[in-house]
C-alpha positions in Angstrom: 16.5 11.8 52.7 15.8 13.4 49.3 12.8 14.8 50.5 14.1 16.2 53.7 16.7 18.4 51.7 14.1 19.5 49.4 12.1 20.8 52.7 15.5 22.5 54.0 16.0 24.3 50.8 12.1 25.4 50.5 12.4 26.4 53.9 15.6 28.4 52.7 14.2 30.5 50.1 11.2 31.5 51.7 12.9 32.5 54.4 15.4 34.6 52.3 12.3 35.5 50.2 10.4 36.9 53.2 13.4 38.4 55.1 14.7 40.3 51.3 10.6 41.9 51.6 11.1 43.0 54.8 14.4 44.7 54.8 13.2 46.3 51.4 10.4 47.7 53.2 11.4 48.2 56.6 12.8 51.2 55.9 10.3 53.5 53.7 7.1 53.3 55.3 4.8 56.0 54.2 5.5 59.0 56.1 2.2 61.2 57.8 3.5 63.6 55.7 3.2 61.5 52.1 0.3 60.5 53.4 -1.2 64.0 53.6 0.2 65.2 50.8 -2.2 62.5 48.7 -5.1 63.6 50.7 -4.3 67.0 49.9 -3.6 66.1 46.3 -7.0 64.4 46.2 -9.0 67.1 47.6 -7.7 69.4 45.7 -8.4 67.8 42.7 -12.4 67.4 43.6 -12.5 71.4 43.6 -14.1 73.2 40.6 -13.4 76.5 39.1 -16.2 78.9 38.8 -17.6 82.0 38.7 -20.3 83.3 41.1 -23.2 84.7 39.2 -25.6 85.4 42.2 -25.9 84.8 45.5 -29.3 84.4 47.3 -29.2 85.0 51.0 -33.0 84.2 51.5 -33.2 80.9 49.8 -29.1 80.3 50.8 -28.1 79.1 47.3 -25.6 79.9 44.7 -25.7 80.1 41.0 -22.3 79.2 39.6 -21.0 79.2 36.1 -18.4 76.4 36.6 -16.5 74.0 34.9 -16.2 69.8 35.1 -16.9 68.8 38.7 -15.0 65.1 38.1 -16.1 63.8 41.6 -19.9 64.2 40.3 -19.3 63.4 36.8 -20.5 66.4 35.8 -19.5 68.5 32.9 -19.1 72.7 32.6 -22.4 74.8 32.9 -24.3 77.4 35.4 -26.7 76.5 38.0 -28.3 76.8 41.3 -26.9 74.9 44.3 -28.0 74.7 47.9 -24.8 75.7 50.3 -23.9 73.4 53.4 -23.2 76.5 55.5 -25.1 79.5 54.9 -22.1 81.6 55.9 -19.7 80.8 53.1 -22.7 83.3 50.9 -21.4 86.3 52.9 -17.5 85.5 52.3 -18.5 85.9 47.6 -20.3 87.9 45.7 -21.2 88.0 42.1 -18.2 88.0 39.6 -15.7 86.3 42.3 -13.7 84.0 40.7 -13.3 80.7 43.1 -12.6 76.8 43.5 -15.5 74.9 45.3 -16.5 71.6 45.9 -20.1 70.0 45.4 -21.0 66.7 46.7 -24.4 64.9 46.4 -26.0 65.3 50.1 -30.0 64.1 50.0 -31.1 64.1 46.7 -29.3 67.4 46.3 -25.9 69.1 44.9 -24.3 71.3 47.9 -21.5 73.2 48.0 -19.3 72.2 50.7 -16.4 74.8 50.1 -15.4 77.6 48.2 -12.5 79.0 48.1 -10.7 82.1 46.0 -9.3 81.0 43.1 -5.3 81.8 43.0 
């Protein structure tokens, strides 16, 4: 008998217990909006500021003087990069001030996007 209550209560609480999680979540699920907003957040924190110092049409490469690219790890200086879309050269020229972002794509550092900077 003792050990039949003791079941009834367990089987009590964790009902309670899993009921309470449910009503306290049941109403905020992320919204597509939230969730977007973190993407968002997160892309826009993988973009670098820099400055174009040359653009190569022939070759299709950049030279950037840029700051920390956190996504590669990689700390402030210039250098060359291959582009993933040769078009993006005719859209800057040397001097522009812009936001990019480089990934690692094989065995290389391409630029992916550039932007203006605001």
């Amino acid at each position: 008998m003792k050990n039949l209550k003791t079941l009834l209560l367990l089987t009590a609480l964790l009902a309670g217990a899993s009921s309470a999680f449910a009503a306290s979540h049941a109403g905020a699920p992320m919204a597509m909006g939230d969730a977007r907003k973190e993407t968002a957040t997160a892309a826009a924190a993988d973009m670098a500021d820099g400055e174009i110092r040359k653009v190569d049409m022939d070759s299709k490469k950049i030279t950037i003087k840029h700051g920390e690219i956190k996504n590669l790890d990689m700390p402030g200086m210039t250098m060359v990069f291959q582009v993933m879309d040769p078009v993006m050269l005719d859209k800057v020229k040397a001097g522009d001030k812009i936001r990019f972002k480089a990934e690692k794509a094989g065995g290389a550092i391409v630029v992916t996007d550039i932007q203006p900077a605001k």
